[in-house]
N, C-alpha and C positions, 0 to 999 in steps of 0.2 A: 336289761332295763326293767323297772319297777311296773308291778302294775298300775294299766291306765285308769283313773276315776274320772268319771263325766262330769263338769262343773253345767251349771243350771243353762240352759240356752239359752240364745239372745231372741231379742225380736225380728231376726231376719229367719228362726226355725233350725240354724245350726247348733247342734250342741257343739261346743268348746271340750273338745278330748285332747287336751295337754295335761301331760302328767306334772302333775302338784308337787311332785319328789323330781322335778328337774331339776337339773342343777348345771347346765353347761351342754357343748355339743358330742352327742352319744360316742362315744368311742368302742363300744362292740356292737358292731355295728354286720348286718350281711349284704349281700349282691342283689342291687333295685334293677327294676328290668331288666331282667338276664333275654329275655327273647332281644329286645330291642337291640343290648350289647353285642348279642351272636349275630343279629343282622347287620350292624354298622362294621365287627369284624369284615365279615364275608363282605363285605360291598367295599370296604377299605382294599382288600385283599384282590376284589374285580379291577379295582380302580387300579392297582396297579397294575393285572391282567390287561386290561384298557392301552393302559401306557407301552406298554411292553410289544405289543399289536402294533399300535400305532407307530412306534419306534423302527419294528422290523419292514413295514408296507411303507411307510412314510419318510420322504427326502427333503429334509428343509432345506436344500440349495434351492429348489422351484421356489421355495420364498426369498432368497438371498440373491440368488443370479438374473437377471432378466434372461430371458428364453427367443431363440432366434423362429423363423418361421417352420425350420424343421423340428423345434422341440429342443433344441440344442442348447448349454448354458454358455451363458458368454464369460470368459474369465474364469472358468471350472480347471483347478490342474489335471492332467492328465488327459486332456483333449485337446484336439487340434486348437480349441479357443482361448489356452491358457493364457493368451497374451492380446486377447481382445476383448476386455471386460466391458465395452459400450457398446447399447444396442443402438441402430442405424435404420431408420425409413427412408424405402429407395423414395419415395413421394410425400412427403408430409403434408400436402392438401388435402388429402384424401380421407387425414384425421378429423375430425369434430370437434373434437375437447380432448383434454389432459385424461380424464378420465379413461376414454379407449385407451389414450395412449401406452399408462401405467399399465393397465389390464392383457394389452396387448389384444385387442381388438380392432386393430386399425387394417382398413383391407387395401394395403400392401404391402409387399417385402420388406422383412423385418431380417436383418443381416448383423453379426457381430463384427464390431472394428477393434482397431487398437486405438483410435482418436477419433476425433470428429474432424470434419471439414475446416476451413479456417478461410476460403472462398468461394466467391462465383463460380458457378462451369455448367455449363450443359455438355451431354455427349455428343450434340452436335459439330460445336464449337470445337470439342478438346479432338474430335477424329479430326476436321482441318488443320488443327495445325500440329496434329502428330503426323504430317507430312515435312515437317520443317523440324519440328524438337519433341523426338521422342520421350522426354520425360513429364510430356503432358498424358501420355500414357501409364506411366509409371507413377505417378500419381496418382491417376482416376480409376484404378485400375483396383484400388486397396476399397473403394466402394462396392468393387461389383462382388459377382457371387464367386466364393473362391472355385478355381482353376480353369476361371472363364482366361483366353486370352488371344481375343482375335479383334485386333483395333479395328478392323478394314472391316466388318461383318455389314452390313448395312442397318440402318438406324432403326426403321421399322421392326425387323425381327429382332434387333437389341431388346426394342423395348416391350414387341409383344413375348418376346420368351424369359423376359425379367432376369437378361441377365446382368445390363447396369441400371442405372438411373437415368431418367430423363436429364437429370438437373443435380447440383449438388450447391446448399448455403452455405455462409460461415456459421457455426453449431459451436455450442458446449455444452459440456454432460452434464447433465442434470438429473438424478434419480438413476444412475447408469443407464443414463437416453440420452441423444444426442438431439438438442432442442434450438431453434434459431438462437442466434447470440445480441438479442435485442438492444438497441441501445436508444435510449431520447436525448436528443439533441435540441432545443431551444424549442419544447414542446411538438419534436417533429421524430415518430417513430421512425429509425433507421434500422439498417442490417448493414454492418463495414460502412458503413456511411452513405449506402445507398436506400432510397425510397423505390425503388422500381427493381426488375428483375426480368431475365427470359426464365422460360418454365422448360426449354429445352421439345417443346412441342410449336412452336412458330409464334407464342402468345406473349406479349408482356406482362406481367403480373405488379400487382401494388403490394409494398411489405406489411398492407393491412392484412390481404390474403392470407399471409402467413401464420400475423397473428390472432387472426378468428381463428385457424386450424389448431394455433395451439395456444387457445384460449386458458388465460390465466395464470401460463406457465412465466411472464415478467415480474409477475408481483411475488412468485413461490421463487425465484431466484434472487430478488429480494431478499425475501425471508430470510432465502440461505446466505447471505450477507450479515442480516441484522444478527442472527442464530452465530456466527462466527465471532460475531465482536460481543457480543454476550457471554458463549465461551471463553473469548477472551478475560472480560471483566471477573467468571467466575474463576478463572487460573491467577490470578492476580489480587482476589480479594475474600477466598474460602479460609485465610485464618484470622482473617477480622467475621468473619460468618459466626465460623465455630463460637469463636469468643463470646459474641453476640449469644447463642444459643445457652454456652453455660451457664453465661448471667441470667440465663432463660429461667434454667434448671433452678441456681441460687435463687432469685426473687419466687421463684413458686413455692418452693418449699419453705422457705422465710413465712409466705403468707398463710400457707395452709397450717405450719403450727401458730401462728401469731391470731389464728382467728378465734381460741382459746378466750382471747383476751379482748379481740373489736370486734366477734362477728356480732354481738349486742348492740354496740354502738353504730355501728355500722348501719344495721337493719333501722334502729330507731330514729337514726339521722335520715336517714331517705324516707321511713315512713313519714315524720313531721316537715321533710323538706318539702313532699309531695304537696301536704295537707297545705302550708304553707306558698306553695306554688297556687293551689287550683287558690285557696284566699284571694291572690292576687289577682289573677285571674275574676273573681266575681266584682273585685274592688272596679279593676278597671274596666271590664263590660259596664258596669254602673256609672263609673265616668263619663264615659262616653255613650249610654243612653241619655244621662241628663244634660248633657253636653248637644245632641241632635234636639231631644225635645223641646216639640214648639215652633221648631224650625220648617219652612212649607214646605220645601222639598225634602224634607226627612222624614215628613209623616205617613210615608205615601208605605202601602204595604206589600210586602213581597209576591204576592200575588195579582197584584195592579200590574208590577213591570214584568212578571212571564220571566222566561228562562233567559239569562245574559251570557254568552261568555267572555266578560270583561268580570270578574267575580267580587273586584273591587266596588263596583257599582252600588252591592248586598251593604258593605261598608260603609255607604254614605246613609244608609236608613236605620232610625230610632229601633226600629223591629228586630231587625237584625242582632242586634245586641242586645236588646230584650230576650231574644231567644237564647245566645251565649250565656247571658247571667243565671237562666233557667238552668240550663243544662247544668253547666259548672256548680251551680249552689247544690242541684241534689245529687250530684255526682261528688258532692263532700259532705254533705248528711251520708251519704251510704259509707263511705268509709269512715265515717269517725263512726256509724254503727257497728258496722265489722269489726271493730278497733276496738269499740266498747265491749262486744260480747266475745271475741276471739283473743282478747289480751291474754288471755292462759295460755291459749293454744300456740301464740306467738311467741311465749318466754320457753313455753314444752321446745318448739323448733331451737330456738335460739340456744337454748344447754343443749339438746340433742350436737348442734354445730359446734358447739365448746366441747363435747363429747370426744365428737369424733375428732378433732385436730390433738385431745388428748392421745384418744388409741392410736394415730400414725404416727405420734412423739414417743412412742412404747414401743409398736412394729412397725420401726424405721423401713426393715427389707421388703414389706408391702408397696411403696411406691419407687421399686426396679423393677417390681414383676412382670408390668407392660413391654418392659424391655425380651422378655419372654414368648410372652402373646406377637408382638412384632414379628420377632424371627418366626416362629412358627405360622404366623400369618402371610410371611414372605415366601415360606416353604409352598404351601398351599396356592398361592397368587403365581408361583414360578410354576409349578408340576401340572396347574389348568393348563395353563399359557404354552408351556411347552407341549405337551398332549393336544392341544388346539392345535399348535404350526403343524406337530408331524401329519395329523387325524385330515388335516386340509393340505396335505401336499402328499396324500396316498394316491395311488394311480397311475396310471399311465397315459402318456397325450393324447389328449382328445383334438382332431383338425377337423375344423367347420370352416363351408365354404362361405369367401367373406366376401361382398359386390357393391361395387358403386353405386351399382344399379337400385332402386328400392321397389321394382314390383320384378325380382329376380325371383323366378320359382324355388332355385336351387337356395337360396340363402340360409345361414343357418343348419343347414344338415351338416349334418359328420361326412369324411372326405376321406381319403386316402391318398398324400402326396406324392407315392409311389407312384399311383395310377390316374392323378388325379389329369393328367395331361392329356390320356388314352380318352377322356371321356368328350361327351359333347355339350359340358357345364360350358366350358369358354364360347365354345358357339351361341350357343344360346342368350348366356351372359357374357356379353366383353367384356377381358378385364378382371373377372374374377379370379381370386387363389383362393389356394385350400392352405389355410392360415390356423397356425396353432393356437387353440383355444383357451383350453384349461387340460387339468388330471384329474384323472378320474375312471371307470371302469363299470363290467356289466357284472364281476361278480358280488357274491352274497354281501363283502362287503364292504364291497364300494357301494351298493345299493344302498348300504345304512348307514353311510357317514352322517347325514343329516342326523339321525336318530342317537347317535355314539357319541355327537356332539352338543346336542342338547343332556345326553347322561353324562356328560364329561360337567359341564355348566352345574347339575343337579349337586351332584356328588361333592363338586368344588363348593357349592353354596352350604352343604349340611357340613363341611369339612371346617368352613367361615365359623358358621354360627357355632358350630362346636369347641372352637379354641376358643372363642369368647367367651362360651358358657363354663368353662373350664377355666377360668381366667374370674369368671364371676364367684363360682363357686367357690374355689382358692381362699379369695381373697375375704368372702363372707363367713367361710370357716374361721379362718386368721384372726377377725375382727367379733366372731362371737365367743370364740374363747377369752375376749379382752372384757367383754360385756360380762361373763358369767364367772369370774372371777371375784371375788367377794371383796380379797384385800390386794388393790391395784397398788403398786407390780406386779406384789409377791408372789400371786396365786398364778399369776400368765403364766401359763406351761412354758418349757423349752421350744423354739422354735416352732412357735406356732403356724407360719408362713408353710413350713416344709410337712408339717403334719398335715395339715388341711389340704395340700396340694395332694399327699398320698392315698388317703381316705375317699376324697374327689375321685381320683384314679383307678384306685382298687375296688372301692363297691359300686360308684355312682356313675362310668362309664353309659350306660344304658341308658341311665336317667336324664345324661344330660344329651346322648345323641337324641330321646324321644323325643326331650323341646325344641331342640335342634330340627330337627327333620319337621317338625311340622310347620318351626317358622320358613325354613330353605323352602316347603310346599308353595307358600302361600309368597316367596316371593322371587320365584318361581312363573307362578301366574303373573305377576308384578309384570315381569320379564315382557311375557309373552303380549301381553294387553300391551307395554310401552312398542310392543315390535308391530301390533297389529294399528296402533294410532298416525304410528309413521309412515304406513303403506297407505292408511286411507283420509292423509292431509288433506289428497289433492280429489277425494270425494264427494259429491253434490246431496247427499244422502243425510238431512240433516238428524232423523233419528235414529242412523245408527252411529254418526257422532257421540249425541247424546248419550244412548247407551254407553259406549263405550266410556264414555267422562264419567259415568254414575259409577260404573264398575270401576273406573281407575281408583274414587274417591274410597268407593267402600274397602277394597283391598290394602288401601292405604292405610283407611283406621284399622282393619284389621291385623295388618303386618305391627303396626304400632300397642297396638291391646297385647300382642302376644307375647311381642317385648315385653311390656311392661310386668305380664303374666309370668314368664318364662322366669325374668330375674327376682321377682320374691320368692318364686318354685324352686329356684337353685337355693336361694339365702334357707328356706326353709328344709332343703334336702341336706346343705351344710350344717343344720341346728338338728334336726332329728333324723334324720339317716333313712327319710320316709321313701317308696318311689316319687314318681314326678307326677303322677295325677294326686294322688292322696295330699302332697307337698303344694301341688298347685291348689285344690280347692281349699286346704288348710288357711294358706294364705291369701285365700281371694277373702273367703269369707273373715277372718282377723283382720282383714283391711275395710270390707265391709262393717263391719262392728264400730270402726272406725274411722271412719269415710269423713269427716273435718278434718279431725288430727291430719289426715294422708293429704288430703288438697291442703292446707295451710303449708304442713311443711316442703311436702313438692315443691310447692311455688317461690317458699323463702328459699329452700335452697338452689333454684334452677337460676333466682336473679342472683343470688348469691355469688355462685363459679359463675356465672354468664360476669357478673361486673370487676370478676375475681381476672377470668381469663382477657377480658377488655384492660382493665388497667395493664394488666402487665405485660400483654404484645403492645400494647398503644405505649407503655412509658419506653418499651426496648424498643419499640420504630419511631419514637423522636428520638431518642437518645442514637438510634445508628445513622436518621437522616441527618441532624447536626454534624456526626462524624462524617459521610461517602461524601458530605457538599462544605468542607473542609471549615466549617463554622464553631469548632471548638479551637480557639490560639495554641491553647497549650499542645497538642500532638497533629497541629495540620502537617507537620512534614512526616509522617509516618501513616497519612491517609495513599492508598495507592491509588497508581493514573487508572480513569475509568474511563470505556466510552459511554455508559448508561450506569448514571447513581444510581435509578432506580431497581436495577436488577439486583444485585446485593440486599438493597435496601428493602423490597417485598419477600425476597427470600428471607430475609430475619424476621420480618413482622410473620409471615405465614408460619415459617418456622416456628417462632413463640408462640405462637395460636398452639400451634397444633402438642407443643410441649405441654402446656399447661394443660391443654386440657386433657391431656393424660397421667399428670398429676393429680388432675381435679376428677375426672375419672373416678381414680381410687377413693379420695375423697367422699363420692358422692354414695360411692360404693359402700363405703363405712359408717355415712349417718344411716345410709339404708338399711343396714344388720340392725344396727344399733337399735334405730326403731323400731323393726321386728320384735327383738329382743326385747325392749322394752314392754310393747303390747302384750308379749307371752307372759315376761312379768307380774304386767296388773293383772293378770287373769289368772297365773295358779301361784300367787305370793299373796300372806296377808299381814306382813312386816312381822310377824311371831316368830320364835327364836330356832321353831321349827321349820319355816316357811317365811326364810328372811326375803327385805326385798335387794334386790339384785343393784336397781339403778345407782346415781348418785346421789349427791344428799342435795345437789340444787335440784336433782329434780322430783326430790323426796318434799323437798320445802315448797314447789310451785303448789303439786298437788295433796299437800298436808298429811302426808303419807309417814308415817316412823314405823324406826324398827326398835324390836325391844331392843335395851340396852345393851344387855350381854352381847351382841351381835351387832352394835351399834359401830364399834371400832372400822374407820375406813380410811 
């Protein structure tokens, strides 16, 4: 690279150190933060160490099986329970909520079945009349604890040695639980069609009892109903989806090069529609003040009648619309000033927009690339997740002793089922077992799972930010080689796409883990502040509320500053091949110099792709709700049967959203080079034949810029 010359500095105290002999994005280029790159190696390298650990110690059947009261998997091959995948509570009153239940903190016998119940019985009941038909035994028999089988035992030590149940309901599985089989009947909660029950202890119970114990669990079975016919709808209507989506893919691309041609029109029709809007707006507040005034009851002022919440009220007074017409009139002096002094800076944005829909008409393979970023983001989203299930099912069963009782000494302590019989907990507390908890352990490390899985979170979040930054950087190399190309096409290198990606890769690793890791830091913190606001909801302590809302605020702009730092730091590591601090102050301060320019066009182009990506999920979800509710004549008979239009139908709209705006994405990506590129432009070009300028010639004509002739050819 040539030598650098200093041009004169600005009024913010930065010199401007871009080389004058630039001419495009440096391609000898060496290795930016090489510390940072050896530390994102080596921590990549942990992370899979991490994985690897958590793999060997860790059994994601404790997350897939439900677990009996000995620790045991229910449905696990190769154990006796291979053929009883539903968990079983010898007492389900005893539960609280659905919550114990999933968790498997309910304190009692928790037994594997092969089904659930499908009637009444107590063990009272079924030992009478296993005097008469033994297969009432042989029935009740598949509840208790296996190789109990002694009908005749007496009731009491039945139930105080837990070896059957008191009682058994009619159940179905739910969550691999076996949960009352609730049914309403003409607003009348039943179980098999009864409202009442024996509890198998001398009591009659109400089937409301039941379902307090197992609150919530009617409406989550529900779900799993409504969730089935959904499934349904989606087997039966995923290749009218897809279709949907293509046209997704067609209209975004359609728009993004066509904006070449309307994103001018476009902008100036909503600017004058606005202008035009508030107009009306002061016309008719002045209507309708001259319309009140005079009138006695309208003369009356907002401050007479005090606060109303009828707000209509405000409506009937001359004042009121006096105020409206205030606001709205200066609220259109301001923008027709804005208008007046920023009309350059609007037409700069506007070619900038016709720019960039030219450069992704030239590097079409620019908007697949996200197709790239996905999978690799998917990688990343799967190897947390999975490292998470193993990291949380390492261990081994932990049994705490669990009491009906709630001022039980013994509650909550660790137990040992072996012996837990020998002791004098049941004296003490009736009724209590030593019920299996969770996994978990007392070595080094089980000790720091907690610890292993916040670095597991870390690592995944700088893993995030890195494929994105890598995905930014790409695609800003790609798009500034279209910039600094003199004579567009011709000058575009070959595969500019696949260059910039290897450049990215080979030197700028480092640079873009540094950005990377400090935004994963800060949200990070994010994390932990959203973890610490949810524990103290339900606190009376209003300033450490406070606190905590200042701190969520400021982390917030700050996570967002560093965005927005990070991605000119990448576009400027992909233009000069700088590390990431020199690349970031580079561009704060080039942005600084230029701080209008930067907010005008931000703004035109965020409503831009905002009204880009609205039109065209809003015209594909009318155009799919006409089709799932059979209101197109011509293909009603090739709509399929649905139980819910609207699930297909939010899946195409969300889907389009979510298309475009990865589309739009790249896009946004592109005017952002571009402007770069441009600012470096005005600052070491002075249109001489030596120091041609780079831009186009609309935007050579906004700002009355030429090049000498000889050089003039574009």
């Amino acid at each position: 690279m040539a030598r650098k010359t200093d041009i004169p500095s600005s009024y913010y105290g930065e010199p401007r150190k871009f080389d004058p002999t630039f001419r495009g994005p440096i391609h000898n280029r060496s290795c930016t933060d090489v510390v940072c790159c050896v530390i994102f190696v080596i921590v990549i390298l942990g992370y899979i160490a991490l994985g690897t650990v958590a793999w060997i110690h860790g059994d994601p059947r404790k997350v897939v099986y439900p677990t009996d009261s000995h620790g045991q998997f229910c449905g696990q091959q190769g154990t006796p329970n291979v053929n009883k995948a539903i968990l079983f509570y010898f007492n389900i009153l005893q539960c609280a909520n659905p919550a114990v239940l999933i968790n498997l903190q309910c304190p009692t016998t928790q037994l594997c079945v092969s089904k659930c119940p499908d009637r009444f019985a107590t063990y009272l009941d079924m030992q009478y009349n296993y005097r008469y038909n033994k297969s009432y035994w042989d029935y009740y028999r598949q509840f208790c604890k296996p190789g109990f089988d002694n009908p005749s035992k007496p009731v009491a030590q039945v139930l105080r040695d837990e070896d059957c149940p008191s009682m058994i309901v009619p159940s179905r599985p739910f969550l691999q639980r076996c949960f009352p089989d609730f049914i309403t009947r003409n607003g009348t909660l039943t179980v098999a069609n009864k409202t009442n029950f024996k509890d198998g202890l001398g009591k009659t119970r109400s089937v409301v009892d039941l379902r307090d114990a197992a609150n919530g669990i009617t409406s989550l079975l529900d779900a799993k109903e409504v969730g089935m016919k959904i499934f349904e709808d989606y087997a039966s209507s995923w290749y009218w989806i897809l279709i949907g989506l293509v046209i997704t893919m067609v209209v975004s691309l359609a728009f993004i090069l066509l904006l070449r041609f309307t994103a001018g029109v476009l902008l100036w029709l909503i600017i004058f529609g606005v202008i035009a809007a508030v107009g009306y707006g002061i016309w008719h507040c002045y209507w309708e003040f001259s319309t009140l005034r005079g009138k006695p009851d309208a003369d009356v002022t907002v401050s007479d009648i005090g606060f109303q919440t009828d707000f209509r009220v405000y409506l009937q007074l001359s004042q009121t619309w006096l105020v409206f017409m205030i606001s709205l009139s200066v609220i259109e002096v301001v923008i027709v000033i804005i208008l007046i002094f920023l009309r350059r800076r609007v037409r700069i944005a506007i070619a900038l927009l016709k720019e960039g829909s030219k450069a992704i008409g030239y590097i079409m393979s620019t908007l697949f690339y996200p197709i790239i970023t996905f999978v690799l983001l998917a990688i990343c989203i799967a190897y947390w997740a999975v490292t998470a299930v193993f990291l949380a099912s390492s261990g081994d069963a932990v049994y705490k002793v669990m009491s009906t009782q709630s001022n039980c000494m013994y509650s909550n302590l660790t137990c040992d089922p072996e012996t837990f019989g020998q002791t004098n907990v049941t004296k003490v507390c009736p009724g209590s077992q030593c019920t299996f908890a969770f996994y978990g352990g007392e070595s080094l490390y089980h000790r720091y799972i907690f610890v292993l899985q916040l670095c597991n979170l870390l690592v995944f979040l700088w893993l995030v930010n890195f494929t994105i930054a890598l995905g930014q950087c790409t695609l800003a190399g790609a798009f500034a080689s279209y910039y600094w190309a003199l004579k567009k096409p011709n000058d575009i290198p070959t595969c500019p796409l696949f260059s910039s990606f290897s450049r990215a890769i080979r030197y700028h690793t480092g640079s873009l883990a540094f950005g990377s890791l400090i935004l994963a830091v800060v949200q990070m913190f994010r994390i932990v502040l959203e973890y610490l606001d949810h524990k103290l909801k339900g606190a009376h302590n209003a300033f450490a509320r406070f606190l905590l809302c200042c701190l969520k605020c400021c982390f917030w702009c700050l996570e967002h500053f560093i965005k927005f730092m990070n991605r000119n730091a990448y576009i400027m590591i992909a233009i000069y091949g700088k590390n990431f601090c020199t690349s970031a102050k580079d561009a704060f301060f080039l942005l600084m110099r230029n701080v209008v320019r930067v907010a005008v066009l931000d703004k035109v182009t965020d409503f831009l792709l905002f009204l880009g990506k609205l039109l065209i999920s809003g015209s594909v979800g009318v155009l799919a709700f006409f089709f799932f509710t059979r209101k197109i004549p011509v293909i009603q008979e090739e709509v399929p049967s649905l139980n819910y239009y609207w699930v297909p139908l939010l899946t195409v709209i969300f889907g389009s959203y979510m298309i475009a705006h990865g589309f739009f994405n790249v896009y946004a990506m592109c005017v952002d080079t571009l402007f770069l590129c441009f600012l470096v432009d005005l600052e070491v070009n002075n249109g001489t034949a030596a120091r041609p300028f780079y831009m186009s010639s609309t935007l050579r004509n906004i700002l009355n810029k030429k090049n000498s002739r000889r050089k003039e050819k574009r």
